[in-house]
C-alpha positions in Angstrom: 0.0 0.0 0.0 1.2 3.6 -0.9 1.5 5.7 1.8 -0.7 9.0 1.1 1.3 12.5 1.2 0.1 14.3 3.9 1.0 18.0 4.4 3.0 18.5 8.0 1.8 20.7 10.1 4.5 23.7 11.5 6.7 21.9 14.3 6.0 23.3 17.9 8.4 22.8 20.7 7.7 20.1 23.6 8.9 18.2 26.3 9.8 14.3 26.3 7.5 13.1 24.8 9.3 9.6 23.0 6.2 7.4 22.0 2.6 8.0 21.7 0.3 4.9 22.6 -2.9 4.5 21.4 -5.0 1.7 22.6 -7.3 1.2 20.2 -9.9 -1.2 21.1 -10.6 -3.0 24.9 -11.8 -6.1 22.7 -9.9 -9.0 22.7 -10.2 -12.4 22.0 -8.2 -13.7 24.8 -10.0 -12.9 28.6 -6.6 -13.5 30.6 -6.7 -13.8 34.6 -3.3 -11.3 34.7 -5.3 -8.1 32.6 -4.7 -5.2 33.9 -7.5 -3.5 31.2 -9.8 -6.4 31.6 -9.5 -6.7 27.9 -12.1 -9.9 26.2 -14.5 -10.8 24.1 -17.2 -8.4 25.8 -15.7 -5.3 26.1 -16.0 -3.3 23.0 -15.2 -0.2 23.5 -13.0 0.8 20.4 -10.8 4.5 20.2 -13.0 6.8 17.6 -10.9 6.9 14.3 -11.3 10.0 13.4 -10.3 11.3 17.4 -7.1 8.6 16.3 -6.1 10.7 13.5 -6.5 13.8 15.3 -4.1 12.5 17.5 -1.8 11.4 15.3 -1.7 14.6 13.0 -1.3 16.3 16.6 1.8 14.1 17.5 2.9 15.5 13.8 3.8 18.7 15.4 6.0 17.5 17.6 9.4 18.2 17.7 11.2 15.6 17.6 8.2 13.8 16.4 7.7 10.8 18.3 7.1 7.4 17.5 3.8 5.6 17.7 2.6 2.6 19.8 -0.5 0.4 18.9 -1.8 -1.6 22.0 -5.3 -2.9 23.2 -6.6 -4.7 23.9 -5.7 -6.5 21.0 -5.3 -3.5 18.1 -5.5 -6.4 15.4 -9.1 -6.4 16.5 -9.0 -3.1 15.2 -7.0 -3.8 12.1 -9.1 -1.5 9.8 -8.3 1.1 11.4 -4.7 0.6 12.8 -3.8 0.1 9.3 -5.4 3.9 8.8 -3.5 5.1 11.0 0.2 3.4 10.3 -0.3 4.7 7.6 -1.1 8.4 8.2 1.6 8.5 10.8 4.5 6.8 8.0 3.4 9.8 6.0 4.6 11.9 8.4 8.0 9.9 8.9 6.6 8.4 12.1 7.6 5.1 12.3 5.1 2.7 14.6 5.3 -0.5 17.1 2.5 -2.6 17.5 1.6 -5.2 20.4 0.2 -7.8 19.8 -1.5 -11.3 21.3 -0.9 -13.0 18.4 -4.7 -14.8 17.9 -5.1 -12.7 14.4 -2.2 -15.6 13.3 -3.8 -18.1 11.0 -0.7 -19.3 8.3 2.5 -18.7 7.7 2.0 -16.9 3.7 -0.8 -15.0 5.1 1.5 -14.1 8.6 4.3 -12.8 6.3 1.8 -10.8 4.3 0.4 -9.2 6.8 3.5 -7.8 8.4 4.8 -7.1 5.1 2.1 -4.7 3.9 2.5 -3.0 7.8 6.4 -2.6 7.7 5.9 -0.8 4.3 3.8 1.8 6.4 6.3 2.3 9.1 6.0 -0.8 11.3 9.2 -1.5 12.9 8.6 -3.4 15.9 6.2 -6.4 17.1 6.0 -6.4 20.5 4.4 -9.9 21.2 3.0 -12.2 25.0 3.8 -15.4 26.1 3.0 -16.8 29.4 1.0 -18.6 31.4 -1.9 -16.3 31.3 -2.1 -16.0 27.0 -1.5 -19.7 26.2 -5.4 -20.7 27.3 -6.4 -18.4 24.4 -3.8 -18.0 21.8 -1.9 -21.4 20.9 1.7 -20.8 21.0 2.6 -21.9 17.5 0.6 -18.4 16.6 3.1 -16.6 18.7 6.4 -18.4 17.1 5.0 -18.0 13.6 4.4 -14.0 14.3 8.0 -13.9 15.9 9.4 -16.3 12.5 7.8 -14.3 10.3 8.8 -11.0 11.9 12.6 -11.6 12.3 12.8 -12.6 8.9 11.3 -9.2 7.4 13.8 -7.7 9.5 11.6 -6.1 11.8 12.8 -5.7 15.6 11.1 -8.5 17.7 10.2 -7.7 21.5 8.5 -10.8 23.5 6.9 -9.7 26.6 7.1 -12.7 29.0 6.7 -13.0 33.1 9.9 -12.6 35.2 8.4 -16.0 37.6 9.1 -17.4 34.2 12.1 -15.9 32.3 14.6 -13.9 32.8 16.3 -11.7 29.9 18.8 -14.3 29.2 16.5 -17.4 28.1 16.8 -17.1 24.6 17.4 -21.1 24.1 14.5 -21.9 26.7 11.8 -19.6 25.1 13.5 -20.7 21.6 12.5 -24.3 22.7 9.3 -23.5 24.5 8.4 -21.7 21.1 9.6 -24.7 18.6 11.6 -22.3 17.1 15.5 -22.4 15.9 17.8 -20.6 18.9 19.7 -18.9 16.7 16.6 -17.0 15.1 15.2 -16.6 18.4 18.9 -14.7 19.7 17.7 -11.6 17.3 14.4 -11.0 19.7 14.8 -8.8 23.2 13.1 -10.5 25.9 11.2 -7.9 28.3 10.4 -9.7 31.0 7.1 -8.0 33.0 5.3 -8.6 36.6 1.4 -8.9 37.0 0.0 -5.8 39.0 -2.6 -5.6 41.0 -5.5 -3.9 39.4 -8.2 -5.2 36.6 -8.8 -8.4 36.4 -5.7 -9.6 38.0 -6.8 -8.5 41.2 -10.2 -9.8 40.8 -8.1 -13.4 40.1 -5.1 -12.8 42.4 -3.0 -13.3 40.0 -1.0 -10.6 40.7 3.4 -11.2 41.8 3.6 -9.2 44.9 7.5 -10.0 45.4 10.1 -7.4 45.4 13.2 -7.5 43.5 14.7 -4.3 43.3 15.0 -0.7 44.3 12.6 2.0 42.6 13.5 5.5 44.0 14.0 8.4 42.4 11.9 9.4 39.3 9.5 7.8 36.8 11.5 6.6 33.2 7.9 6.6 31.6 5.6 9.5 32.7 5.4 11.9 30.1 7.3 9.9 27.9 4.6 7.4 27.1 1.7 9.2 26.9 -1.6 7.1 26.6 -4.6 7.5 24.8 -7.4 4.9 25.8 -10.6 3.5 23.6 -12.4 6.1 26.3 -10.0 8.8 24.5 -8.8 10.1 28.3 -5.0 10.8 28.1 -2.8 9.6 30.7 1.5 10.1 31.3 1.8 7.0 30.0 0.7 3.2 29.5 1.3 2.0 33.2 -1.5 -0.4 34.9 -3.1 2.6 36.4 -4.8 3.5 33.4 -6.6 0.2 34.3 -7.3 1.0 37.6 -11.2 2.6 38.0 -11.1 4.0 41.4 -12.3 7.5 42.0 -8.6 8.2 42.5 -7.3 7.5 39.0 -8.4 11.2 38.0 -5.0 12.5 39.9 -3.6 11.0 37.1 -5.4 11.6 34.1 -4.3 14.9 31.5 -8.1 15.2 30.2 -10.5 14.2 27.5 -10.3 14.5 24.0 -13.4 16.3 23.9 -13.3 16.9 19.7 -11.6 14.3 16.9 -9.6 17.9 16.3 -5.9 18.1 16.3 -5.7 21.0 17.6 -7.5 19.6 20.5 -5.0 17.0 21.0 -2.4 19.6 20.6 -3.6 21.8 24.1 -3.7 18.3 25.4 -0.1 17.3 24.6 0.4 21.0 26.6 -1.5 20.1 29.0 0.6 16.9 29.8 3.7 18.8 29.3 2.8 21.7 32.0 1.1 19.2 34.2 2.8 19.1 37.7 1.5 15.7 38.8 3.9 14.2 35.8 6.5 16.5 36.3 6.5 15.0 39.6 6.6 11.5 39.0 9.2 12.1 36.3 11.6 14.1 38.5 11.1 12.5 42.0 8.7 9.2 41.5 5.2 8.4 43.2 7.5 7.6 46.1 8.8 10.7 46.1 5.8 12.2 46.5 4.4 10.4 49.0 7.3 11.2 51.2 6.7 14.7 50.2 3.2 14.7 50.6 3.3 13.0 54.2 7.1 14.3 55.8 8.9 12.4 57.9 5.5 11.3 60.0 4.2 9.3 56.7 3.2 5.7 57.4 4.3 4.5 53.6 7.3 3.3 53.0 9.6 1.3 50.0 8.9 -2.1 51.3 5.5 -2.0 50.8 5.9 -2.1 47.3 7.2 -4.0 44.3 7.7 -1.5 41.6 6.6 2.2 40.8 3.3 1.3 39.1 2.1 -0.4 42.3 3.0 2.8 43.8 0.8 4.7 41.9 -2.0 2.6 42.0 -2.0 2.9 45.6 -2.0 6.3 45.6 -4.9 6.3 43.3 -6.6 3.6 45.5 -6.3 4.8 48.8 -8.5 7.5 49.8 -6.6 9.0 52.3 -3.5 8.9 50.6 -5.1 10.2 47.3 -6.4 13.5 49.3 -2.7 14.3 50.6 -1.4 13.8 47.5 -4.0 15.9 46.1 -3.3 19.2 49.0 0.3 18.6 48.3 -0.3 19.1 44.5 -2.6 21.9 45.6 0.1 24.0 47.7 2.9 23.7 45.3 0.5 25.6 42.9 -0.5 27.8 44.9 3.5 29.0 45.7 3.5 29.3 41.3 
């Protein structure tokens, strides 16, 4: 498919901003126990195409422009209109990632077609699950056929596993619980991930509530990976607490996209920029604001937690924590 020429709009200076993720759909054919989104069969809610678009042409203005990230749900649910939209960002020289279950895989030809026609509109990386949670629903031949096919396009190959499972370093075990050949399977970064405790997974208790390392100091992500959900609220960036639906969650969304207008999404890509919750979390972490928020009397401490997402998820959970946070935010504005 040709990509179609569209003009770019004037570039306008901004902050961090590295990779805009747009999760188009909640639907999914897989209902897994770990889901943070509580993504299945039943929950159609789907991005508005035309608010996508909008969104993309806003990230256009961007400068640097950033990249783009598809994600769900499972976007190949959406394909109709993910393939829209690869291809109006790769007319703007905004190249794209796209997650992925894997169920949409049916053959090999048909695979390699697929991806094809996508990397000629700027896909350059298939992120892709395997675990425990994904194999009741998607077979894992699917998965090694999408990573087989993938690698051999050239494209860059990501496979999101569990860390109870494997560690960074198992290429030859996921190459043999895959079938596939080791060597191909050396050309794929493993990114191991932990299940957090919001969504379904803490409906299921799935979620790993060990602790492996430190997390001070500030957020990598916020800002950085701005989200857009299928509700079209904007949030710092793709973490479980977009998942979480407790009253509390508003401390940490940017807004609405109240039109399918890019200029709309521009003031909101402000918005995110100037917002002081995210420059928070970026500079000094959710933990660092809880220790700001409650001084040297506060009751919350590192050990309580296994990694910054589960720190903001508390914070958007617990009601007394959430209004300190909230008077903190409140006072820092008011000495601005």
């Amino acid at each position: 498919m040709t990509a179609v020429a569209i003009s770019a709009p004037p570039d306008i200076d901004h902050g961090t901003l590295e990779t805009l993720v747009l999760l188009l759909t909640w639907r999914c054919p897989a209902a897994c126990d770990h889901c943070v989104f509580e993504s299945g069969p039943d929950n159609k809610v789907d991005l508005d195409i035309e608010a996508a678009k909008a969104a993309v042409d806003a990230a256009a203005r961007l400068s640097p422009r950033p990249s783009l990230s598809f994600s769900g749900g499972e976007p190949f649910a959406a394909r109709k209109a993910m393939n829209q939209l690869l291809q109006r960002a790769w007319a703007y020289g905004m190249a794209s990632e796209i997650v992925t279950s894997c169920a949409w895989v049916a053959d090999a030809r048909r695979t390699r077609q697929i991806l094809e026609e996508m990397q000629s509109n700027g896909l350059q990386v298939l992120c892709v699950s395997f675990d425990r949670f994904h194999t009741p629903f998607v077979a894992s031949w699917k998965v090694a056929m999408a990573i087989a096919s993938a690698v051999d396009l050239g494209l860059h190959v990501v496979v999101n596993v569990l860390e109870e499972e494997f560690d960074a370093r198992d290429h030859d075990r996921l190459a043999d619980a895959l079938d596939l050949d080791r060597e191909q399977l050396r050309a794929v970064r493993i990114h191991p991930q932990r299940v957090n405790d919001v969504g379904r997974a803490r409906k299921t208790g799935s979620a790993d509530r060990s602790c492996t390392t430190s997390f001070r100091g500030g957020c990598s992500r916020a800002g950085r990976f701005p989200t857009i959900t299928p509700d079209g609220l904007l949030f710092p960036c793709c973490g479980p607490v977009v998942g979480e639906q407790a009253p509390g969650r508003k401390l940490f969304e940017i807004g609405a996209l109240e039109t399918a207008d890019s200029d709309n999404v521009s003031e909101a890509f402000e918005a995110l920029d100037d917002d002081l919750m995210v420059r928070l979390l970026s500079r000094i972490g959710p933990l660092g604001i809880i220790q700001m928020a409650q001084g040297s009397s506060g009751a919350h401490s590192q050990a309580e937690y296994v990694n910054q997402c589960d720190i903001c998820l508390t914070i958007a959970t617990d009601g007394a924590l959430n209004h300190e946070v909230t008077e903190l935010l409140a006072h820092i504005d008011s000495l601005v």
